[in-house]
C-alpha positions in Angstrom: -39.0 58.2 44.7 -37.3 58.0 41.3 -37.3 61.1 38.9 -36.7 58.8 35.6 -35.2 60.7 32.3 -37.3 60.1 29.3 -37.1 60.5 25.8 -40.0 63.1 24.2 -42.0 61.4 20.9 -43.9 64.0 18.6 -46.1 63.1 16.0 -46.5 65.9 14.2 -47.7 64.5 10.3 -50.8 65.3 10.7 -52.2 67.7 8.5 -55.5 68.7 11.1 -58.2 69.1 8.0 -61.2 69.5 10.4 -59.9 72.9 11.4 -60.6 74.7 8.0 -57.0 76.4 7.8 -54.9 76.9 5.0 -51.5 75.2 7.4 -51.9 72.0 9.5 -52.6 73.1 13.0 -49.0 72.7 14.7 -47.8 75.5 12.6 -50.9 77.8 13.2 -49.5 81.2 14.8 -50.9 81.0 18.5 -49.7 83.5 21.3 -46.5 84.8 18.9 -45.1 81.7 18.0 -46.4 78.3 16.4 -48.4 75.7 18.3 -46.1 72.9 17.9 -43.4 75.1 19.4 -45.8 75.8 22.3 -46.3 72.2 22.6 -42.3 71.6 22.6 -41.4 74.3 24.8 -41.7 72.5 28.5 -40.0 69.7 27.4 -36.9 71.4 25.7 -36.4 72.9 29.5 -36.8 69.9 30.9 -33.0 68.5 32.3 -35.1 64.8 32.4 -35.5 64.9 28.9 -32.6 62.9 26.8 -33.5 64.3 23.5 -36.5 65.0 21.3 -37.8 62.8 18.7 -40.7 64.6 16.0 -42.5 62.6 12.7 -42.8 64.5 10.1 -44.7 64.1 6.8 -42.9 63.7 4.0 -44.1 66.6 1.9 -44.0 68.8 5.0 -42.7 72.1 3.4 -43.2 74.2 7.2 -40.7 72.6 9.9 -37.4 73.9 7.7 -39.0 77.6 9.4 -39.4 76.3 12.5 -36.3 74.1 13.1 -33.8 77.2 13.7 -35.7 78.8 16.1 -35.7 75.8 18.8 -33.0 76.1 21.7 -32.5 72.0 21.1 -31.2 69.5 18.6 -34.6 67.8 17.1 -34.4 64.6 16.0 -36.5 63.9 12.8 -38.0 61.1 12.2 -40.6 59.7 9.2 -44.2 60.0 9.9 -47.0 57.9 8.8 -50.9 58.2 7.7 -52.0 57.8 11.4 -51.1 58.7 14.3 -49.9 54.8 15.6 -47.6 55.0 12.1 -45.9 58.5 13.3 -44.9 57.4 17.0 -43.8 53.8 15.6 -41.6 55.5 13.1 -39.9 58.0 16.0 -39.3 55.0 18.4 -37.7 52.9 15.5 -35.5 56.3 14.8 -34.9 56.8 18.0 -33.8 52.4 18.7 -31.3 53.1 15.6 -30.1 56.0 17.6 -28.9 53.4 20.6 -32.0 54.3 22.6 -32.9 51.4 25.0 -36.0 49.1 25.2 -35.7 49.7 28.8 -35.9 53.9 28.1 -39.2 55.8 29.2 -41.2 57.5 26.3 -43.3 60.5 26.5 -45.8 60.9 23.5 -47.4 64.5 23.2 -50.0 65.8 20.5 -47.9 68.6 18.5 -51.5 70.3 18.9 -51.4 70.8 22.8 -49.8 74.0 23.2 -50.8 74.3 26.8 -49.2 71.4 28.9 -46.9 72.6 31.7 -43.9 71.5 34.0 -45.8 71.0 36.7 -48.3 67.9 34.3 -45.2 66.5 32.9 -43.0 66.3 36.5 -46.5 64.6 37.5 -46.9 62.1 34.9 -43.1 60.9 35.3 -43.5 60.4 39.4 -46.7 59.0 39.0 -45.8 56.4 36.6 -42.4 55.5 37.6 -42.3 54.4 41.3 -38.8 53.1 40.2 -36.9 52.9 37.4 -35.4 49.7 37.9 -35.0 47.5 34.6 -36.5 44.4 36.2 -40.0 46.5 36.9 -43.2 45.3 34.2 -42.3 46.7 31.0 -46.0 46.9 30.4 -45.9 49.8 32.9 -47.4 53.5 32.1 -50.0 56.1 31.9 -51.1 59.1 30.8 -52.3 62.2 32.1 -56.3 62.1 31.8 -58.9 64.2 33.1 -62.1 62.9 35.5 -65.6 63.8 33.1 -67.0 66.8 35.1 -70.3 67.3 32.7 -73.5 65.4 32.4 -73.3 63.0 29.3 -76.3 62.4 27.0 -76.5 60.1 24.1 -78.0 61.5 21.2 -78.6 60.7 17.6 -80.6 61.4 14.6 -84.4 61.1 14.9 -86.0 63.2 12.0 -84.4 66.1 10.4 -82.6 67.0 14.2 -80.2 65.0 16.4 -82.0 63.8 20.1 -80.8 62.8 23.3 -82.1 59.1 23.4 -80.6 59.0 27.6 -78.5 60.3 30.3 -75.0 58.0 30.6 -73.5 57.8 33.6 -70.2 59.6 33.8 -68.9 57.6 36.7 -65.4 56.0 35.8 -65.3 57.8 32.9 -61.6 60.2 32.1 -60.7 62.2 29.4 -57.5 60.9 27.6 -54.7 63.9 27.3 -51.0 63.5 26.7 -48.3 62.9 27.2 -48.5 59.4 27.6 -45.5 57.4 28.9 -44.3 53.8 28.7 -41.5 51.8 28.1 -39.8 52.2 24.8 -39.7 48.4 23.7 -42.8 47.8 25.1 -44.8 50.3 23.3 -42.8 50.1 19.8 -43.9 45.9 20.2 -47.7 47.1 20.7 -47.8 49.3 18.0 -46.2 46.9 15.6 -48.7 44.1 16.8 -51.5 46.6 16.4 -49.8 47.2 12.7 -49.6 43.4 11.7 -53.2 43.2 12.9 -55.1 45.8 10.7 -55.9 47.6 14.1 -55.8 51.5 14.6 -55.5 52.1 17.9 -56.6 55.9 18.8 -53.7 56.5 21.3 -50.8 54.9 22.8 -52.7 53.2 25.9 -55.0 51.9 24.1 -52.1 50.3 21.8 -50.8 48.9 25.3 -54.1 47.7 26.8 -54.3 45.5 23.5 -51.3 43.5 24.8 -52.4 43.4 28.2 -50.9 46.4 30.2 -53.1 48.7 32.4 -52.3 52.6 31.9 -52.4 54.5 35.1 -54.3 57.6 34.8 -53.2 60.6 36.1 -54.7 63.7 36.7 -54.0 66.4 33.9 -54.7 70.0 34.1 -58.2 71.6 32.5 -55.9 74.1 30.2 -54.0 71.1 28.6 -56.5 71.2 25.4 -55.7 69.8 22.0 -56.3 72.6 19.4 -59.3 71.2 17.2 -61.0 74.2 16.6 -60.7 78.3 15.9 -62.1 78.3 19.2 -59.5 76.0 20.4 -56.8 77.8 19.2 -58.3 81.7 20.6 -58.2 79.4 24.0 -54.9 78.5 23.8 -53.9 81.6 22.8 -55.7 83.3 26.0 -54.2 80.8 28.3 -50.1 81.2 26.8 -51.0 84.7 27.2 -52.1 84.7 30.7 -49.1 82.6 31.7 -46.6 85.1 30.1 -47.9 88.0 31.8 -47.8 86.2 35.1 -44.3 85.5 35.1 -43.3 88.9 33.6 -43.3 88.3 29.8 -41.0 85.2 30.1 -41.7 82.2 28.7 
C-alpha cells in the first residue's frame, strides 16, 4: 500500500463570532499555546507533509505572534468570506508555487486542536490505495464519525421548541477533517461551486457536486471543532491528558 505525501490547506479567516470571545477562535489560548497551533502541530511532524498552506484574513492583526513560534515555513495565502473562498485561495497559492493537479490535499479546520497522527496516517491509507497519476482524480474522503445518539426533530410549537419525531440515525456520519482529494480536482469544484452562487459547507460536498463520492473514514471522538467555551475547556482537557501521557512532550 502507498503512503502518498500531501500538501496541508488551512483556512484560518474565519473570525468564529458564535463563540462570544474578544479573538477569533484559532488564536484562543488552549492547553498553553493557541488552537490553531494545536491544530497544526501533527502535521508540521508529519515527513508526508510537503509544506503547509494557511488563508488568512486580510485585517488579521494575530498570526504575525504566532508565525515565529512554528518549527516550519508557512505558506500564507489570501482568505475569503467563506470557508470554500479560503481553501480556493490556498490551492491557487499553492498551483503558483509549482504544486501539481495530480498532488493530494489535506484541508483541516484551524479550530480542531485535537486531531492526531494516528487520524491523519488513517485518512491518507484509506484514501489513497495508490498514488498513481492515472487513478480518478475525483478520488477522496474525509475522516467522519458514525451518529452514536438518538436523533429527534424538533421545532417551534408555542413559546418552547418540540420534538415533532424520532429520525433514524442509520447511514448517518458526522463530517470531521481533514478532508483529502486531489489538488486540481478540488480547486475545479470549488471554482464551479463559485461560478454557480453555491456555498458548499465542506470540501466533499464541493466534490459530490461534480460527481465524486468521498470515502468516509472513521475519525476519532476527541477530534472536536472548538464552537463553544465548552469546546475549548474539552480541548483543553484532552491536549492536557495527552501531554501527561507521554511525559510532558508534545
Amino acid at each position: 500500500m502507498i503512503d502518498p505525501h500531501y500538501w496541508l490547506v488551512m483556512p484560518a479567516a474565519g473570525r468564529g463570532q458564535r463563540l462570544g470571545a474578544d479573538l477569533p477562535k484559532q488564536y484562543l489560548p488552549v492547553a498553553d499555546r493557541t488552537v490553531i497551533e494545536w491544530a497544526l502541530h501533527p502535521f508540521a511532524c508529519d515527513p508526508a507533509c510537503r509544506g503547509l498552506v494557511i488563508a488568512l484574513a486580510a485585517d488579521d492583526e494575530h498570526w504575525s505572534a504566532v508565525r515565529p513560534r512554528l518549527s516550519v515555513t508557512v505558506i500564507e495565502a489570501p482568505g475569503g468570506p467563506e470557508r470554500s473562498d479560503s481553501v480556493r485561495g490556498a490551492l491557487e497559492t499553492l498551483r503558483a508555487q509549482g504544486a501539481g493537479d495530480a498532488d493530494w490535499v489535506l484541508v483541516h479546520d484551524a479550530a480542531r486542536p485535537c486531531v492526531t497522527a494516528l487520524e491523519i496516517a488513517a485518512l491518507r491509507l484509506g484514501v489513497a490505495r495508490d498514488d498513481s497519476v492515472s487513478a480518478s482524480t475525483l478520488e477522496g474522503g474525509l475522516l467522519a464519525m458514525p451518529l452514536a445518539d438518538a436523533l429527534k426533530r424538533g421545532g417551534v410549537q408555542g413559546e418552547g421548541v418540540v420534538s415533532f419525531e424520532t429520525v433514524s440515525r442509520e447511514g448517518l456520519w458526522r463530517a470531521l477533517t481533514p478532508q483529502m482529494f486531489r489538488l486540481g480536482a478540488l480547486l475545479s469544484a470549488l471554482r464551479a461551486a463559485a461560478a454557480a452562487g453555491r456555498v458548499p459547507t465542506d470540501e466533499a460536498q464541493a466534490m459530490e457536486w461534480i460527481g465524486a463520492n468521498p470515502r468516509l473514514i472513521v475519525g476519532e471522538s476527541t477530534n472536536l471543532k472548538v464552537t463553544t467555551i465548552t469546546d475549548l475547556s474539552l480541548a483543553d482537557g484532552i491536549l492536557r491528558a495527552r501531554r501527561s501521557s507521554v511525559g510532558g512532550a508534545a
